[in-house]
Residue frames relative to the residue before (quaternion, step in Angstrom):
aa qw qx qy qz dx dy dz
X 1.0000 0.0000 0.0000 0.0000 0.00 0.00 0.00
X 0.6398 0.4061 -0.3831 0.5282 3.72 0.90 -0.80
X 0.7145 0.4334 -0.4981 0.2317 3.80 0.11 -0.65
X 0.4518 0.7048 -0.4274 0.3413 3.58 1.89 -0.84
X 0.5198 0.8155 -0.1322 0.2177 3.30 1.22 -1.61
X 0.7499 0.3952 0.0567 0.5274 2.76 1.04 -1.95
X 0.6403 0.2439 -0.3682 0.6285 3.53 0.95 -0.62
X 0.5030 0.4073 -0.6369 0.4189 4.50 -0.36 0.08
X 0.5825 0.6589 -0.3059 0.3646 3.76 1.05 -1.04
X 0.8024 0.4433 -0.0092 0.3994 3.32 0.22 -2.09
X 0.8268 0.2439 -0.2657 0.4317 3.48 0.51 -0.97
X 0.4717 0.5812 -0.4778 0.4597 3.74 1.13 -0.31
X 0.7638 0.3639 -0.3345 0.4151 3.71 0.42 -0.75
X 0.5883 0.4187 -0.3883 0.5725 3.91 0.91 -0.70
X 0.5452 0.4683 -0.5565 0.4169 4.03 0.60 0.00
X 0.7001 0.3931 -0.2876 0.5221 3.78 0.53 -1.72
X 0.5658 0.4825 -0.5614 0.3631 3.87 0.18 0.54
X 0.7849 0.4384 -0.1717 0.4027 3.00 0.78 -0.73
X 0.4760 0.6376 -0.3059 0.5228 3.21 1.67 -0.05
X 0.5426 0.6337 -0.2082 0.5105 3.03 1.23 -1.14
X 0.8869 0.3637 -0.0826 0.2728 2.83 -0.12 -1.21
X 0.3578 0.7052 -0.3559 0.4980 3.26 1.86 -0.43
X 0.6064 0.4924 -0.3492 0.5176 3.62 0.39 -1.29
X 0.6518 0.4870 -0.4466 0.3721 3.86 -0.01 -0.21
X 0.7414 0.3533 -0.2566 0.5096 3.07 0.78 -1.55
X 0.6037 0.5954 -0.4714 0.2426 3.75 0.80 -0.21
X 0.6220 0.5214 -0.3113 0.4943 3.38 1.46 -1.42
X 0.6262 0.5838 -0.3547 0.3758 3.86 0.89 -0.37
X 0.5960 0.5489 -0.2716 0.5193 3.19 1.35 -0.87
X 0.6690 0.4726 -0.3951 0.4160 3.82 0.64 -0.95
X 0.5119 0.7478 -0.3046 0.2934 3.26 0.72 -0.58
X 0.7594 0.3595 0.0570 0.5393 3.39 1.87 -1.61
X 0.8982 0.0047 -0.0002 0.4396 2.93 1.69 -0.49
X 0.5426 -0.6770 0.2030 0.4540 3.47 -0.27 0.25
X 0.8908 -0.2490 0.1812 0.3341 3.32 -1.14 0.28
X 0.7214 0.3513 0.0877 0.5904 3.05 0.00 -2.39
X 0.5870 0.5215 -0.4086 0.4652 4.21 0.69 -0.13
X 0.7338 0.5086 -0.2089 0.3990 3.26 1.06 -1.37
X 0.7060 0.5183 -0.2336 0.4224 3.23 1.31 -1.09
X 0.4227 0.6391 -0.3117 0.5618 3.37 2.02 -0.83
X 0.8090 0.3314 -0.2427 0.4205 3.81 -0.06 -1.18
X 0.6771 0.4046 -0.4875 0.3745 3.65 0.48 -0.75
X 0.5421 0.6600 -0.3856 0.3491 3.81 0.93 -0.60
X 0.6215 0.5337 -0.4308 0.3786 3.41 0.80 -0.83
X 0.8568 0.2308 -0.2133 0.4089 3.91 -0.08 -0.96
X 0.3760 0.6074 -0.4812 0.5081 3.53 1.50 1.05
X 0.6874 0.4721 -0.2692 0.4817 3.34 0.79 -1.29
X 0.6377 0.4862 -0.3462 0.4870 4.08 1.22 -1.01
X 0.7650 0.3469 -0.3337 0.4279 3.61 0.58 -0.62
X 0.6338 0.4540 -0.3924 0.4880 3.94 0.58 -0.50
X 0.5155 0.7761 -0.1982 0.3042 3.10 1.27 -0.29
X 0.5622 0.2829 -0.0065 0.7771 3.35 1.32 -2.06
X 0.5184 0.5902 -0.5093 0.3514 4.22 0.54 0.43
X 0.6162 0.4548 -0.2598 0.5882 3.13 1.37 -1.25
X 0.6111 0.5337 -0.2459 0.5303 3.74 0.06 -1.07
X 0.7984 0.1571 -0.3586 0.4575 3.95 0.21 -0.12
X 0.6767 0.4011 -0.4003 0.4701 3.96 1.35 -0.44
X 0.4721 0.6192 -0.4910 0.3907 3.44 0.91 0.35
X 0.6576 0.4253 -0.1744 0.5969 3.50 1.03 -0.81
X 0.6479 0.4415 -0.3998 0.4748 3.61 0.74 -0.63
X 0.6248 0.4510 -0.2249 0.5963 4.00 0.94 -1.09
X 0.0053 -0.7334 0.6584 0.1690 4.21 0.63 -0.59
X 0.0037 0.7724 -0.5860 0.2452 2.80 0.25 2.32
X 0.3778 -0.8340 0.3217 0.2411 3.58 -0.79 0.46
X 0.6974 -0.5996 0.1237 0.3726 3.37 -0.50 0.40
X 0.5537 -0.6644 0.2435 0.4391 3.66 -0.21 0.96
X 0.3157 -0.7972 0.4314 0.2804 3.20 -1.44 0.74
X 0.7165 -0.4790 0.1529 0.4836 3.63 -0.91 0.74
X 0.5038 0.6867 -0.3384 0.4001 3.61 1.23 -0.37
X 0.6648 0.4899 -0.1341 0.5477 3.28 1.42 -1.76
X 0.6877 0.5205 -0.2785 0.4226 3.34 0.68 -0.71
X 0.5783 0.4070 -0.3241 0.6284 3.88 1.26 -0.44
X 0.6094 0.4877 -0.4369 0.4470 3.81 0.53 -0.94
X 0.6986 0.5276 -0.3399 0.3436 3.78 0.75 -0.96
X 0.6962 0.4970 -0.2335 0.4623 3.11 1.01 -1.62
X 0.6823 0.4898 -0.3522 0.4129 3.58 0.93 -0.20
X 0.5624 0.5514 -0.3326 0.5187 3.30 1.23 -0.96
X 0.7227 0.2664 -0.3172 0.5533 3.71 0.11 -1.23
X 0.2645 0.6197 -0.6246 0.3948 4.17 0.21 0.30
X 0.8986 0.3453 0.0555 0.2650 2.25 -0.86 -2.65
X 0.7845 0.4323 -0.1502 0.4184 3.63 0.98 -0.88
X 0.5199 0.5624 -0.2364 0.5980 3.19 2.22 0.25
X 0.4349 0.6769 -0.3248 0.4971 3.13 1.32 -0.26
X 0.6110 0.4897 -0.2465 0.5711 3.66 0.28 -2.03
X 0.8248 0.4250 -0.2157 0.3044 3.18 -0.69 -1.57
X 0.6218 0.3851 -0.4766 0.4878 3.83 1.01 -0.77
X 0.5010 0.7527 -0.3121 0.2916 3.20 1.15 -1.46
X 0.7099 0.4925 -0.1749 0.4721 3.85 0.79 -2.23
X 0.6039 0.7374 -0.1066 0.2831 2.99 0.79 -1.82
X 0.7116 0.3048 -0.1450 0.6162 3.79 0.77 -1.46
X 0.6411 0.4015 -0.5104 0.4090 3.61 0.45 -0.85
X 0.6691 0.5300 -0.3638 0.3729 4.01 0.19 -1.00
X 0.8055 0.4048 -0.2750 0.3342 3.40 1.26 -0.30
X 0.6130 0.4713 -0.3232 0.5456 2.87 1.79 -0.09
X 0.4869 0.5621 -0.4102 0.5279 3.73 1.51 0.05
X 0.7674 0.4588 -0.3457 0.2849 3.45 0.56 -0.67
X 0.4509 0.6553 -0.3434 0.4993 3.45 1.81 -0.25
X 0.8291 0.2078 -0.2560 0.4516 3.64 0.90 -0.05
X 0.5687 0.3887 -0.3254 0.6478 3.95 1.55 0.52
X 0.7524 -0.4052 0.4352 0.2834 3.02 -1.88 -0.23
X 0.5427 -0.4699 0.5856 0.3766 3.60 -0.92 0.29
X 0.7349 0.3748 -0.2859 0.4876 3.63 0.42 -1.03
X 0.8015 0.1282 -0.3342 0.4790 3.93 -0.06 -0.31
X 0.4892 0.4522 -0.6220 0.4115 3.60 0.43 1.28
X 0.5969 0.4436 -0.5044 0.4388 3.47 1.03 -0.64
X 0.6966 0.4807 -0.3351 0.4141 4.00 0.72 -0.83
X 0.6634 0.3686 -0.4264 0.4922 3.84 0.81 0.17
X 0.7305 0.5498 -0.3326 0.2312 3.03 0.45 -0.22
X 0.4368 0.6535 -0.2950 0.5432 3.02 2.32 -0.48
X 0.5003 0.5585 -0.5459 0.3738 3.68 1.02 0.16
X 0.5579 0.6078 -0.4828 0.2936 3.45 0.59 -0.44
X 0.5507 0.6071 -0.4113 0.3988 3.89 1.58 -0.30
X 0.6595 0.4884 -0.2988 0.4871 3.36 0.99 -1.09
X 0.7040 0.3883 -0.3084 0.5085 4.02 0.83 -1.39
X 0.6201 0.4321 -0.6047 0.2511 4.03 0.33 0.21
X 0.6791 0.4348 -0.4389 0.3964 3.95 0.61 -0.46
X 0.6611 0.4778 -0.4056 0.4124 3.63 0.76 -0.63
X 0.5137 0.5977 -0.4075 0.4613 3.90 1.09 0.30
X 0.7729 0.4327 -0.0381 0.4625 2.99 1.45 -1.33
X 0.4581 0.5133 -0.4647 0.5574 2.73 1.62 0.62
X 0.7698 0.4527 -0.2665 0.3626 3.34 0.53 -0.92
X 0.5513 0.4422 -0.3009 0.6403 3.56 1.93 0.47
X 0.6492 -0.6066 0.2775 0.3655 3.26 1.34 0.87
X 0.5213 0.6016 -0.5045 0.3343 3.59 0.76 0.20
X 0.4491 -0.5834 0.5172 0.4364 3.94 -0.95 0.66
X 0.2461 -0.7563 0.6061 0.0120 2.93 -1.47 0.74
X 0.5738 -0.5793 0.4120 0.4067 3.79 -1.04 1.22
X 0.5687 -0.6752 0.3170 0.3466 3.56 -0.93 0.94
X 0.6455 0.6691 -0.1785 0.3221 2.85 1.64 -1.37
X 0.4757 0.7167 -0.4801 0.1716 3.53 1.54 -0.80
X 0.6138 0.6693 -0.3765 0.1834 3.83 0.28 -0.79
X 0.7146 0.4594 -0.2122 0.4829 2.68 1.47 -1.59
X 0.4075 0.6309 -0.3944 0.5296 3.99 1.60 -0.08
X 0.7236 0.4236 -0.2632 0.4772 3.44 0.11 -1.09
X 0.7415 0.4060 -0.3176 0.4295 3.56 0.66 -0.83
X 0.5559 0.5967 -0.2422 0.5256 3.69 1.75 -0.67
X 0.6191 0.5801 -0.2682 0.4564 3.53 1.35 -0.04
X 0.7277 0.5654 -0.1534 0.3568 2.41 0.96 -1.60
X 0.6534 0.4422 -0.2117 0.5768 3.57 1.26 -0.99
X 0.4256 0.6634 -0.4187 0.4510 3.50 0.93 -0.16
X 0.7934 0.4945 -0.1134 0.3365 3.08 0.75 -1.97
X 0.4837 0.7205 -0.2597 0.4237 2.78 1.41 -0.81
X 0.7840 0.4464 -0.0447 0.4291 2.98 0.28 -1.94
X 0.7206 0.4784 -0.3090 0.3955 3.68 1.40 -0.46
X 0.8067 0.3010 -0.1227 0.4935 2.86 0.82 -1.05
X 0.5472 0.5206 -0.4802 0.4460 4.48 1.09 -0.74
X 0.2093 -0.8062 0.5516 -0.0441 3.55 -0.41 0.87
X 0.6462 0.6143 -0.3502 0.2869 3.69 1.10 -0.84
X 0.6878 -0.4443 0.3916 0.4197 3.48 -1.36 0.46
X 0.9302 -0.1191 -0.1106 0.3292 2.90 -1.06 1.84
X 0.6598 -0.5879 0.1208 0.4522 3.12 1.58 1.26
X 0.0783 0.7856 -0.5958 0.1475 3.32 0.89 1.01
X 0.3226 -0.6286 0.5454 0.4509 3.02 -1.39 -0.51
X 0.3268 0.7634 -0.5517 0.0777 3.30 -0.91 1.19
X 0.2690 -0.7817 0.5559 -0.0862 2.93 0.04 1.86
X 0.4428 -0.6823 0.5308 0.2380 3.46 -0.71 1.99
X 0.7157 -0.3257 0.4397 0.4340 3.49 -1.95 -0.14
X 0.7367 0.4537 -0.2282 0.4464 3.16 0.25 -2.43
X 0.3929 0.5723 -0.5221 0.4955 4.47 0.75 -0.54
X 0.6641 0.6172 -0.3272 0.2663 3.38 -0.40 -1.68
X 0.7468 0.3140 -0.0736 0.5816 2.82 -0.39 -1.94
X 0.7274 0.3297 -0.5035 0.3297 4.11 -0.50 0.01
X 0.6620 0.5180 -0.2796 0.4638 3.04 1.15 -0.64
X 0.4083 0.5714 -0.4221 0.5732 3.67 1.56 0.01
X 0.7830 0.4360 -0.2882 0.3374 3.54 0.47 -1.35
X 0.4386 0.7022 -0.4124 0.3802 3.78 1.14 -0.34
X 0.6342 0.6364 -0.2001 0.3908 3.20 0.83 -1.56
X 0.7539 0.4295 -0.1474 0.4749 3.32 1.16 -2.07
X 0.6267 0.4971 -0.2678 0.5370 3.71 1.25 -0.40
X 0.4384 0.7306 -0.2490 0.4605 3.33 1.46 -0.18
X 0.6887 0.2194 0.0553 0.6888 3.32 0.68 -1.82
X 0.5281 0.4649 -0.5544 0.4446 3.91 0.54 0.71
X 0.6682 0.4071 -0.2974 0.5471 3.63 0.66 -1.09
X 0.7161 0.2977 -0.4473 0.4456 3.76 -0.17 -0.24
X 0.6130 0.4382 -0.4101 0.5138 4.09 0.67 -0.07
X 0.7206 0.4495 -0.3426 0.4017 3.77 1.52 -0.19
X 0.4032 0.7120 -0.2650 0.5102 2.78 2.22 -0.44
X 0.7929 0.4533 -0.0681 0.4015 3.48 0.81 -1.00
X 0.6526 0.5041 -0.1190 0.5530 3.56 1.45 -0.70
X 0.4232 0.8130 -0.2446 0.3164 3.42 1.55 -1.10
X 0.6391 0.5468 -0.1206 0.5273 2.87 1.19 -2.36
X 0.8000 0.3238 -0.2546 0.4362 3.74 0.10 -0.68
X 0.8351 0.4254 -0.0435 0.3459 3.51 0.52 -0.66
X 0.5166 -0.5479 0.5219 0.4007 4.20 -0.39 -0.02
X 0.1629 -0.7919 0.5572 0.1894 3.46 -0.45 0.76
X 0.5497 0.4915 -0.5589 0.3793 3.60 0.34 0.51
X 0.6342 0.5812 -0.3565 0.3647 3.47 1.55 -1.45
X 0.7901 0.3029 -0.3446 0.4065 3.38 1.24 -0.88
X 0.6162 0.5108 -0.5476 0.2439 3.53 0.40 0.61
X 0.4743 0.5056 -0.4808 0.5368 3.34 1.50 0.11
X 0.7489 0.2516 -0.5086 0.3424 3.83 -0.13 0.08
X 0.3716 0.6478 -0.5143 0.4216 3.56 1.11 -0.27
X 0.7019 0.5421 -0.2702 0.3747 3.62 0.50 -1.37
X 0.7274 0.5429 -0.1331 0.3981 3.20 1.21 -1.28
X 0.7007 0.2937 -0.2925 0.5806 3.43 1.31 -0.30
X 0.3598 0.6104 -0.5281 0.4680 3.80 1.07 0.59
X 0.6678 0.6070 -0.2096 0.3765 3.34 0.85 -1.87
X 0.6678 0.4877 -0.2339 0.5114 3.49 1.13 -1.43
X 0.5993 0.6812 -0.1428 0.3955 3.48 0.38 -1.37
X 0.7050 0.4459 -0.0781 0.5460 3.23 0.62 -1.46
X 0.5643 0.6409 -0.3108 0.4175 3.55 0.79 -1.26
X 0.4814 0.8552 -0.0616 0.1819 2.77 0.78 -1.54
X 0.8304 0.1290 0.2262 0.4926 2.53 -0.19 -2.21
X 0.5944 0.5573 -0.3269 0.4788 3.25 1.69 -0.14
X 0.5262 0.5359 -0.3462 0.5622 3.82 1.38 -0.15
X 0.6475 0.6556 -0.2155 0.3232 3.21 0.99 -1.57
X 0.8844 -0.0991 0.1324 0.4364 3.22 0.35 -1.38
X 0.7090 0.2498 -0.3312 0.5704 3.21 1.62 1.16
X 0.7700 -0.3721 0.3700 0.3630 3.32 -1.71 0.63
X 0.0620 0.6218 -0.7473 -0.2261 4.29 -0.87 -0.30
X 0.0112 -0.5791 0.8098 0.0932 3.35 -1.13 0.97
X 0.2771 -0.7143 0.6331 0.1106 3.48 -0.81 1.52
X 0.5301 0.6111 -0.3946 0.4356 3.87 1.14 -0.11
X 0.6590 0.2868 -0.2240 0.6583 3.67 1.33 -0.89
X 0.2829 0.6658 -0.4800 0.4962 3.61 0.66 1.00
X 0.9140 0.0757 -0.1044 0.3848 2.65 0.08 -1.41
X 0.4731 0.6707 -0.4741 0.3188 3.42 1.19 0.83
X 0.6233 0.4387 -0.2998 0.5737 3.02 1.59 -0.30
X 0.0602 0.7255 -0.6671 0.1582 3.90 0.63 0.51
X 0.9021 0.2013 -0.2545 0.2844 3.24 -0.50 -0.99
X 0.4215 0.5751 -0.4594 0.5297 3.91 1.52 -0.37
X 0.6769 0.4975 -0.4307 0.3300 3.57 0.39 -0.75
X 0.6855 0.5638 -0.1586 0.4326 3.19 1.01 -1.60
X 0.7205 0.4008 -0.3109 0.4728 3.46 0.73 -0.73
X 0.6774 0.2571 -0.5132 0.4601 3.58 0.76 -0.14
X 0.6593 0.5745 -0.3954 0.2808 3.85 0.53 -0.76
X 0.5949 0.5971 -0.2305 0.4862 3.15 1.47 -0.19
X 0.7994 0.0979 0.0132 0.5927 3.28 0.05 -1.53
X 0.7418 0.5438 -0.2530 0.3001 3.24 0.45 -0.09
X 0.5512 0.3577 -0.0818 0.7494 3.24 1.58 -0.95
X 0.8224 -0.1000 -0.2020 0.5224 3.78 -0.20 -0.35
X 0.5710 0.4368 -0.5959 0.3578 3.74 -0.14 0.15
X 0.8192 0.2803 -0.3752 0.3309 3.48 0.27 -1.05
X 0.3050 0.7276 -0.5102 0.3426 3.99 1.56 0.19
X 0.7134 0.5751 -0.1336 0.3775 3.10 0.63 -1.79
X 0.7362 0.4619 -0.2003 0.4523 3.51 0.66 -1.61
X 0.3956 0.7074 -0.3348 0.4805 3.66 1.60 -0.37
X 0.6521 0.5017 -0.1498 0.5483 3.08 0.36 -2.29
X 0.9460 0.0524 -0.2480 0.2022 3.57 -0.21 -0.28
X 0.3886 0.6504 -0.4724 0.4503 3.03 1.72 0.85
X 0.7698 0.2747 -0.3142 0.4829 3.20 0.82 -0.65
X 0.3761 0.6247 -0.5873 0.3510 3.73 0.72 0.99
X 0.8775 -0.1431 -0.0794 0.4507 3.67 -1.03 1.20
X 0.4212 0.7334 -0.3223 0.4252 3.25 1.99 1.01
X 0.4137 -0.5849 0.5471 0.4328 4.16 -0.30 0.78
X 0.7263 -0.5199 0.4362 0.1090 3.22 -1.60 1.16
X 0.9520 0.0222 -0.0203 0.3045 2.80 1.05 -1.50
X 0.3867 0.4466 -0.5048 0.6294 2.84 1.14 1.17
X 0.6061 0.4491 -0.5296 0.3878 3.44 0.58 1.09
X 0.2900 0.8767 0.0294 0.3827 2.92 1.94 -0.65
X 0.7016 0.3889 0.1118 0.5865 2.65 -0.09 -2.32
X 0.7715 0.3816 -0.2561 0.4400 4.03 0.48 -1.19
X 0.6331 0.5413 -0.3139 0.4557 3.72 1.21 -0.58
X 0.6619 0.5959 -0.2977 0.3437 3.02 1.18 -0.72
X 0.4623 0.6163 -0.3394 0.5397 3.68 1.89 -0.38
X 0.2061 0.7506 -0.5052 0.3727 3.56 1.13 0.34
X 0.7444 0.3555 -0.0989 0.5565 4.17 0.63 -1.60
X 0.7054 0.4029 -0.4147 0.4101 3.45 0.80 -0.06
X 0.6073 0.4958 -0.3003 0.5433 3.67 1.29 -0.84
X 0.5790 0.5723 -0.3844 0.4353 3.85 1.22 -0.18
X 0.7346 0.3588 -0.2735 0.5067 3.39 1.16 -0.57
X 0.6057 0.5241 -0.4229 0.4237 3.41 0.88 -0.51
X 0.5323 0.6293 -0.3393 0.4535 3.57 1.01 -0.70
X 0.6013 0.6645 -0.1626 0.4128 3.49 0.92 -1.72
X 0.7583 0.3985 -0.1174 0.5024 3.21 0.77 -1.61
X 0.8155 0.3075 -0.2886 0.3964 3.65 0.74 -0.57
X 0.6268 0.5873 -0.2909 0.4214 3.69 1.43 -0.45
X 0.8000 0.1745 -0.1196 0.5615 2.97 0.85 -1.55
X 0.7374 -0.4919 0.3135 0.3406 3.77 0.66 -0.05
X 0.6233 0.6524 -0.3475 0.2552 3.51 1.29 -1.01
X 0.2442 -0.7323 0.6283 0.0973 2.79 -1.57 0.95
X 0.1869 -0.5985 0.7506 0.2083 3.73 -1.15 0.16
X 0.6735 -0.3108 0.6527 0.1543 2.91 -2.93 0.32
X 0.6545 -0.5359 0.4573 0.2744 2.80 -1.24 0.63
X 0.6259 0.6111 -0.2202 0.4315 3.01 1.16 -1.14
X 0.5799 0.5497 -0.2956 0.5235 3.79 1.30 -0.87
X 0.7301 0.4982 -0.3124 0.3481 3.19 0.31 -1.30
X 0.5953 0.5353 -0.3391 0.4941 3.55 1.41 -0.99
X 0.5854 0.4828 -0.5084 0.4071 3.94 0.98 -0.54
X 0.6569 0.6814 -0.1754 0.2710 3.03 0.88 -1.15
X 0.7880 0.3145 -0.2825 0.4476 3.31 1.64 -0.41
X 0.4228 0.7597 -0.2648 0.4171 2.73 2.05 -0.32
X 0.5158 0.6807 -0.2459 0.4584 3.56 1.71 -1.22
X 0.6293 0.6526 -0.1647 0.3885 2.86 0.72 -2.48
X 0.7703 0.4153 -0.1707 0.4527 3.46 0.13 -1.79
X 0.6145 0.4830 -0.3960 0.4819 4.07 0.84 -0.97
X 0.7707 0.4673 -0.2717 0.3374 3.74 0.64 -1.05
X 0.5066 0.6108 -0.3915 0.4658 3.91 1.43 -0.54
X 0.7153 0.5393 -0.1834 0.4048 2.81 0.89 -2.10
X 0.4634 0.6243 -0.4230 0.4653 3.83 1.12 -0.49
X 0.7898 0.5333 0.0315 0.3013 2.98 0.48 -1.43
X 0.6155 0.5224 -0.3206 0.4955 3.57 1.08 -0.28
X 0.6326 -0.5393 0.4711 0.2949 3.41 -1.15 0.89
X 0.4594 -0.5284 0.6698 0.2472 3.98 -1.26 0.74
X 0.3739 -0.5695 0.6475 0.3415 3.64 -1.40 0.45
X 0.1979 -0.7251 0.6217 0.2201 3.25 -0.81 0.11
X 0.6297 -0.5170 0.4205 0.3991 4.10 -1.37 0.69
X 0.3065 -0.7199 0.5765 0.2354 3.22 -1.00 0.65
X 0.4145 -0.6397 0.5435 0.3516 3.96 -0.53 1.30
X 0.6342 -0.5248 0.5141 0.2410 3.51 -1.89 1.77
X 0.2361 -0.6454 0.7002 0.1934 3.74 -1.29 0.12
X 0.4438 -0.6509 0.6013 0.1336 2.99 -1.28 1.55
């Protein structure tokens, strides 16, 4: 029971480091390249490594070979759930080219508070508390990101579009939430990956320059998120939250926006306002608070 402990414990938090920290190497990357390129390249050595993951626990489990059922459930799942994610994915990356590493890692953690209140409105019960979260967010947001003279509202570009991407990461995790049940969840985050990769391609020929020269300055941003970030921290998920309480996995993933600014602040230098930092706890505090467990009635003795 204690070693279970320790790993629901250990890998959720070495996952939200690296989550974190991704946001560094992303806002570095925009800098060198376009969007839809970046999102195109980091996919590639995500899609090779989740890839030979499946291919070696298939042989390690001497699992058999999908059945034509599984094989539509997959191709749909990694479809439909590639979609969101290319969809979540590009907007955070072209948002992050005009904000901080730190308040993209903190908008984007809305997507903790907006997945039950979706799922409410698909009929799922919902934590009573969520309103007063959502409304703790909101003012958070406010305070983090409206910047204008004397609290206007002036919500930056690079804001926007992350806060667009919450939404799209939003409606990725309930379509992973939903596909899970039918499918290997490594198999379907390697095709998820794989139609990002395609997708992206795309739209990177389409409607931007490849300077394959500013490629390869970003080798290792690429690698470190397509790697550890995209499949290590997929994986380390998958097995924190095996025979692991929800929420105190949760609750630890969610430290994802705090290790995004601390990162922020020591790599690239950024600072925030007082005022930010207060969104920032205001965020912090809406997303835990999302996240804790309801008491539940204790049944009357007879």
């Amino acid at each position: 029971m204690k070693k279970r402990n320790t790993k629901q414990v250990i890998l959720p938090l070495i996952t939200s480091f690296i989550w974190g920290s991704s946001f560094v190497a992303q806002s570095l990357g925009a800098g060198k390249v376009g969007g839809f390129t970046f999102t195109a390249a980091r996919s590639i050595p995500a899609v090779l490594v989740l890839g030979a993951l499946v291919l070696i626990l298939q042989r390690v489990r001497h699992e058999e070979k999908y059945t034509p059922q599984q094989k539509k459930d997959l191709l749909e799942g990694g479809l439909v759930c590639g979609i969101f994610l290319t969809l979540g994915t590009n907007l955070q990356q072209f948002g992050i080219a005009d904000t901080t590493a730190g308040k993209a890692g903190f908008i984007t953690a809305l997507y903790i508070v907006l997945v039950p209140l979706a799922g409410m409105f698909l009929g799922k019960k919902a934590n009573k508390r969520l309103f007063l979260c959502v409304l703790i967010a909101v003012v958070g947001l406010y305070f983090l990101c409206f910047t204008g003279s004397e609290g206007a509202m002036s919500f930056g570009r690079g804001d926007f579009l992350v806060f667009l991407c919450a939404f799209a990461f939003t409606g990725h995790i309930l379509c992973v939430d939903h596909y899970v049940q039918k499918v290997d969840g490594i198999a379907l985050s390697c095709v998820q990956f794989a139609v990002m990769m395609i997708l992206s391609t795309v739209c990177a020929f389409t409607f931007e320059t490849v300077d394959f020269a500013a490629l390869g300055e970003c080798t290792f941003y690429i690698l470190y998120i397509g790697i550890l970030s995209s499949a290590g921290g997929y994986t380390l998920q998958i097995l924190a939250q095996k025979d692991g309480d929800p929420t105190v996995v949760s609750l630890l993933l969610s430290l994802e926006s705090f290790f995004a600014v601390v990162c922020g602040a020591i790599i690239l230098h950024e600072r925030m306002s007082g005022r930010e930092y207060l969104g920032c706890a205001l965020m912090l505090t809406a997303v835990l608070l999302s996240q804790l467990p309801e008491k539940t009635a204790e049944p009357q003795k007879k």
